[in-house]
C-alpha positions in Angstrom: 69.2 49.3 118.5 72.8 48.8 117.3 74.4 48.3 120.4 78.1 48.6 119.2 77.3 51.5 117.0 75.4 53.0 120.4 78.6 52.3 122.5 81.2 53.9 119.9 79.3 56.8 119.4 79.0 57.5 123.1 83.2 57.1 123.0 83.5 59.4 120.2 81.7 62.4 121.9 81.9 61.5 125.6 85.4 63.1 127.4 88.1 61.1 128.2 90.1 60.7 131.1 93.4 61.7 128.9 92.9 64.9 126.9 95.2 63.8 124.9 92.6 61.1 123.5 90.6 63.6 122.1 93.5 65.8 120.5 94.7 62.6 118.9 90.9 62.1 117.2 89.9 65.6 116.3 93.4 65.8 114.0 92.7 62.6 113.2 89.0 63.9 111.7 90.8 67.2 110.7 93.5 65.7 108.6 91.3 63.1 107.1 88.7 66.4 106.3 92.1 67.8 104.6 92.9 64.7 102.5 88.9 64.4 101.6 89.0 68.4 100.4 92.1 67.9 98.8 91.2 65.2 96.5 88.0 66.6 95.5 89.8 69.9 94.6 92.5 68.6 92.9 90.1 65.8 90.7 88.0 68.5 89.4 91.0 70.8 88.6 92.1 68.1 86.5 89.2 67.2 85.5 88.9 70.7 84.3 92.3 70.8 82.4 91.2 68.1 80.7 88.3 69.2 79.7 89.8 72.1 78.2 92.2 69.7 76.0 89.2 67.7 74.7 87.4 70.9 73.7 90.7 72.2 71.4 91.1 69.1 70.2 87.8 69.0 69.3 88.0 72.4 67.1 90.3 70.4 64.9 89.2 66.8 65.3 86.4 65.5 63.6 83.3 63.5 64.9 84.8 60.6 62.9 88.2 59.9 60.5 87.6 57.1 58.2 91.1 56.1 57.6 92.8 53.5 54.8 92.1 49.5 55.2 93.8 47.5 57.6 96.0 50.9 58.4 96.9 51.9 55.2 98.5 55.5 55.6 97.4 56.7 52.3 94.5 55.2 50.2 92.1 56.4 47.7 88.5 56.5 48.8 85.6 54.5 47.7 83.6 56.8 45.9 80.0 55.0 46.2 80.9 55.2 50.1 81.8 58.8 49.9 78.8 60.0 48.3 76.9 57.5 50.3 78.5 59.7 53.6 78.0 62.7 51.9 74.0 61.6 51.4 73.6 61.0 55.1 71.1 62.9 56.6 73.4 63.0 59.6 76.2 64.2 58.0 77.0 67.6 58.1 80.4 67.5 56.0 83.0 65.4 54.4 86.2 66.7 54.3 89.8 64.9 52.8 92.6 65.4 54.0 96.2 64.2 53.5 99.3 64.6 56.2 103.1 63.5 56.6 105.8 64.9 57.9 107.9 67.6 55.7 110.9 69.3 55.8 110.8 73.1 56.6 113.0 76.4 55.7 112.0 80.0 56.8 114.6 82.7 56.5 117.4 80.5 57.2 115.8 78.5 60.0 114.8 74.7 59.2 112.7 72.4 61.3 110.4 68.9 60.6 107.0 69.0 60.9 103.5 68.1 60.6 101.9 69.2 57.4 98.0 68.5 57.1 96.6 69.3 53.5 92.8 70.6 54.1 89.9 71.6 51.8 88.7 75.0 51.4 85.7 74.5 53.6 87.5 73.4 56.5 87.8 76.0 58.6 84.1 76.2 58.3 83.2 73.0 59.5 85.9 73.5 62.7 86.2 76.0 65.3 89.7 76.2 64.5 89.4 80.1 64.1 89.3 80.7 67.8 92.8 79.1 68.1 94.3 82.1 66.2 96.7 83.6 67.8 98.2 86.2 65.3 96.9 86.7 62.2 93.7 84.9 60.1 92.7 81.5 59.4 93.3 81.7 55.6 94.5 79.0 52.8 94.2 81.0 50.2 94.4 84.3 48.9 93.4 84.6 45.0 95.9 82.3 43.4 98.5 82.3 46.2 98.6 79.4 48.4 98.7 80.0 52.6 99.3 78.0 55.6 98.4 78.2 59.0 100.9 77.1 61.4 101.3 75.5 65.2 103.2 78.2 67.7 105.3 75.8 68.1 106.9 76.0 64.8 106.5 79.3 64.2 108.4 80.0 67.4 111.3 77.5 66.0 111.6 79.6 62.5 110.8 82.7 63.9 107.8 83.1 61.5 105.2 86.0 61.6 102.6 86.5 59.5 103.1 89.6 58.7 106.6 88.9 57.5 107.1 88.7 53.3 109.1 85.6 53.5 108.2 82.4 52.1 107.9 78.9 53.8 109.0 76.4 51.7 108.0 72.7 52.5 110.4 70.0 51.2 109.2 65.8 50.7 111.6 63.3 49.9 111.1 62.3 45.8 111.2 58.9 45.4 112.0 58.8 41.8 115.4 62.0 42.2 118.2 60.7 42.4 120.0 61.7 45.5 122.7 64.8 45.5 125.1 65.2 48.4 126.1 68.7 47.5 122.4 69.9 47.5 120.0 67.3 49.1 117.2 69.5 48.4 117.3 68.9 44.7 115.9 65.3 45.1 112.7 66.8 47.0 110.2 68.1 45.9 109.1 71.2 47.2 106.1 74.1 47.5 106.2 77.7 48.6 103.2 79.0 50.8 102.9 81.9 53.2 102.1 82.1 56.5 99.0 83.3 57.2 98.4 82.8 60.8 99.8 81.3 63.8 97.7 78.8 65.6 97.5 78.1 69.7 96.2 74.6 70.6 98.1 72.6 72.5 101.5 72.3 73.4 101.8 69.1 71.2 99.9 70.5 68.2 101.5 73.1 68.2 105.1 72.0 68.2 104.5 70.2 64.8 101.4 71.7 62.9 101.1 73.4 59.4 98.1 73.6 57.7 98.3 73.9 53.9 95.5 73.9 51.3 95.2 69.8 50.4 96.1 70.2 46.5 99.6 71.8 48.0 100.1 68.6 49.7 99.3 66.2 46.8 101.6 67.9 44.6 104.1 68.0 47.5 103.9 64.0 47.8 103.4 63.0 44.2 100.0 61.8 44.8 96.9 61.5 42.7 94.1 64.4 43.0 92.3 61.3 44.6 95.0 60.0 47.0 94.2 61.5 50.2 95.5 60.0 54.4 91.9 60.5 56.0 88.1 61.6 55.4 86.7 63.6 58.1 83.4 63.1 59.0 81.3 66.0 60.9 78.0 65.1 62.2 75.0 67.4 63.0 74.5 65.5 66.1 78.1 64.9 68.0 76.8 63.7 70.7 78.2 59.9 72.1 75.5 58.0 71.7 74.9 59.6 67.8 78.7 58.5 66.9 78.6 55.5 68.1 75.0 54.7 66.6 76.9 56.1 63.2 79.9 54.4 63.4 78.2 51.2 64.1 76.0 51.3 61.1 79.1 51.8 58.5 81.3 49.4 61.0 81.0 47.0 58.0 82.0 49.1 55.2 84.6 51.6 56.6 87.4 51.5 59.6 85.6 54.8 61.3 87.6 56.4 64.4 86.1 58.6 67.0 88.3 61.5 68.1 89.2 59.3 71.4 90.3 56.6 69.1 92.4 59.3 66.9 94.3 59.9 70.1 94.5 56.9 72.0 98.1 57.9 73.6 97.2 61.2 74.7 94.0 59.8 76.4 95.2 56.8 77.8 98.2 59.1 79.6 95.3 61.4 81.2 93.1 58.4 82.2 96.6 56.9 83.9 97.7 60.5 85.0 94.1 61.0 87.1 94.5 57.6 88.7 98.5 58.1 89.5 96.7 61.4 90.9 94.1 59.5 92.9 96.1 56.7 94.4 99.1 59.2 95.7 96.3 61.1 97.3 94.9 58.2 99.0 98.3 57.1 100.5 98.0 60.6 101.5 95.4 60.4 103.3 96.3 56.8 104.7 99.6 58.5 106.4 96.8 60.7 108.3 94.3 57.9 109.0 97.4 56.4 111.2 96.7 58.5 113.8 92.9 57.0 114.3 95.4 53.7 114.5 97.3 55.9 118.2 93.8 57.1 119.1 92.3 54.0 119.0 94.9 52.2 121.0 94.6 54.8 123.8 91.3 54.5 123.9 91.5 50.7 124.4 93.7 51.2 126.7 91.8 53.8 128.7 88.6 51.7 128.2 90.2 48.3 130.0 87.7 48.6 133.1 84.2 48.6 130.7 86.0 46.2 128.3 85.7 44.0 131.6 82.4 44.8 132.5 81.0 44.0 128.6 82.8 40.8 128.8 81.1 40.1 132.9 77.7 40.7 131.1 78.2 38.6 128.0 79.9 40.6 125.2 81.9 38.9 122.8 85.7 39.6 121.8 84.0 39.9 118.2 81.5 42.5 120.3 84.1 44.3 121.8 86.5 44.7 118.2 83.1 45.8 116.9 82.6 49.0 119.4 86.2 49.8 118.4 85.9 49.4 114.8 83.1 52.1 114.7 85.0 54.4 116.8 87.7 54.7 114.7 85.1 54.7 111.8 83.2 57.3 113.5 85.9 59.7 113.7 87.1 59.3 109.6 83.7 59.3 108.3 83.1 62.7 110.7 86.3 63.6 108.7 85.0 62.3 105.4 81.5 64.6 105.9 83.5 67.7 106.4 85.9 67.1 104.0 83.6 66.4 101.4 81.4 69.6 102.3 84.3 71.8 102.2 85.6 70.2 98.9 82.4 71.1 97.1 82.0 74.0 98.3 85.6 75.5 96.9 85.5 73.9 93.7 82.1 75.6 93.1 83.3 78.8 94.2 86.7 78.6 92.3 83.7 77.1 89.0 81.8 80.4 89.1 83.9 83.0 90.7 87.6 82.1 89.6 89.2 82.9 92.5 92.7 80.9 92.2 94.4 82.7 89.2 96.4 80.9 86.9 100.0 82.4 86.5 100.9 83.7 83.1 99.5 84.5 80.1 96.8 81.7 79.2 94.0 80.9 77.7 92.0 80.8 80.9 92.8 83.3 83.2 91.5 81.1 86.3 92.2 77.9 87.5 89.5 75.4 85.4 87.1 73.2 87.7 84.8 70.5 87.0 83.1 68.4 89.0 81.8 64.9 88.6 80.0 62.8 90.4 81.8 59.7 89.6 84.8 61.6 91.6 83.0 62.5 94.6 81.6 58.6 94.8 85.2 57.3 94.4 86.9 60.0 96.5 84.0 58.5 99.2 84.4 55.3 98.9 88.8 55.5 99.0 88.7 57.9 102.1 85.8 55.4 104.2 87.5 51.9 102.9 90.7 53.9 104.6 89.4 54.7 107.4 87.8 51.3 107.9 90.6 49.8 107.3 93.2 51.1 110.0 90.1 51.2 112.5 90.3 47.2 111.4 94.2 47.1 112.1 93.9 48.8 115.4 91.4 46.8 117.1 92.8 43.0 115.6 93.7 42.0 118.9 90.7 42.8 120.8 
């Protein structure tokens, strides 16, 4: 038998001389099954915001983007590579594309934006369909040339697809000369019509168009060959299939998987969740402090059998030990609760949506996912905690 963890747990449910001992430890284990609650809920909400962002831009990322050597922007692709990707088994499509930023006038209204030139087959490959917000995904329409642009920008020019007006996309031209009175004469420029409007992300959609790609090679001055990126789509996206397929062209092309075409925006949510996790854990150590006044009273209450322990042999390591599982005792008790009460909200808001989101979203209902990962290191923050203060309260005993 563990004779200090015997002791402590006699402490923790046994009455005490002092009320006021107990009332101390049961906020004690109700604030740390508030902080425990708390961080599980608020984890899997983010969790589930962020899973929503990796999903949209996953509609319009591809598996991989083989992009120009040693970071060239623009490049023209190998050919025996390309039609050795386009040969793979596991490839589902190849798709070029070519993007910079253009100059933009619609009805009086300017703006600089993003301007990606696609093939006619990539809305096929992409879910980028469901993003549409007003109007169709279309790039062309017989002869005429469209574009699909971010909400964003449309919101800047006021642009509606169901307006007649023109948007006219404007590239610097290397070779003009350079007019003062009307700069736009050393551009070169391309008319398109808006076809849709496009609802992604706040960030995509503040600078997105989407125009056909031979719209944007005329645009730049670029060969019909010239393109910024090829796509890749696999049949099989999973993590283990890209990374078995980018590992066996590693050698012959600079491949990029779609956390790798966004390293900011992924980094700042990996740093956002732990910014998220460590203020909740301070949280939670502001409400551990009062196992630290429990604890003391307790000692203090406790003087006569520390006597009698020491009469019959105990330790003062013995003694601190008895302590240190009390105060343990009481987070942990915390911890359990916590923990049981955080699961069992995020499941219910998972499956039942019960926490509305205000406004008009996407999602109507707060988004949860759990992960085990979360509940592991939402355990092991809240007990080291705990363990911790019940270490600083009995140092000295």
């Amino acid at each position: 038998m563990n004779f200090p963890l015997f002791i402590a747990r006699r402490y923790l449910f046994a009455k005490k001389s002092h009320n006021v001992i107990n009332v101390i430890s049961a906020i004690s284990a109700i604030g740390m099954a508030i902080g425990t609650a708390a961080l599980i809920l608020i984890l899997s909400v983010y969790n589930g915001f962020d899973d929503i962002i990796r999903k949209n831009l996953g509609d319009i990322s591809p598996d991989l983007l083989m992009t120009g050597p040693g970071g060239i922007a623009k490049f023209v692709p190998d050919s025996a590579l390309t039609d050795a990707l386009c040969a793979d088994p596991r490839v589902e499509s190849v798709q070029f594309t070519l993007q910079d930023n253009v100059f933009l006038t619609y009805a009086g209204k300017q703006c600089i934006a993003k301007a990606k030139g696609v093939e006619d087959g990539f809305g096929d490959v992409n879910n980028i369909g469901k993003h549409v917000s007003e109007g169709v995904f279309q790039l062309r329409r017989g002869d005429m040339p469209l574009a699909a642009v971010g909400s964003g920008v449309a919101s800047k020019l006021g642009l509606h697809p169901r307006f007649t007006d023109p948007l006219m996309l404007y590239y610097p031209d290397r070779e003009a000369g350079i007019s003062i009175s009307d700069p736009t004469s050393s551009a070169r420029s391309a008319r398109v019509f808006p076809s849709g409007i496009l609802a992604i992300s706040s960030d995509k959609d503040a600078e997105l168009v989407i125009v056909p790609l031979h719209i944007m090679q005329t645009l730049l001055g670029a060969g019909d060959n010239l393109v910024s990126g090829v796509e890749i789509h696999l049949k099989d996206s999973s993590p283990r299939a890209v990374r078995r397929f980018k590992r066996d062209y590693a050698s012959r092309a600079e491949l990029l998987d779609r956390y790798e075409q966004e390293p900011t925006l992924f980094k700042m949510m990996k740093y956002e969740k732990a910014a998220v996790f460590l203020i909740l854990i301070f949280v939670v150590l502001i409400v551990a402090l009062n196992i630290y006044g429990s604890l003391s009273m307790l000692i203090i209450e406790k003087e006569d059998d520390i006597a009698t322990l020491r009469a019959m042999g105990a330790t003062d390591a013995l003694v601190r030990r008895i302590f240190v599982l009390e105060g343990w005792l009481i987070s942990l008790c915390g911890l359990a609760a916590g923990l049981v009460a955080g699961i069992a909200l995020a499941l219910l808001q998972q499956h039942l949506g019960l926490v509305k989101m205000p406004g008009n979203f996407i999602v109507t209902a707060y988004p949860v996912v759990q992960k085990v990962t979360d509940v592991l290191l939402t355990v092991a923050g809240v007990a080291l905690t705990g363990l911790g203060i019940s270490l600083f309260a009995a140092r000295r005993r």
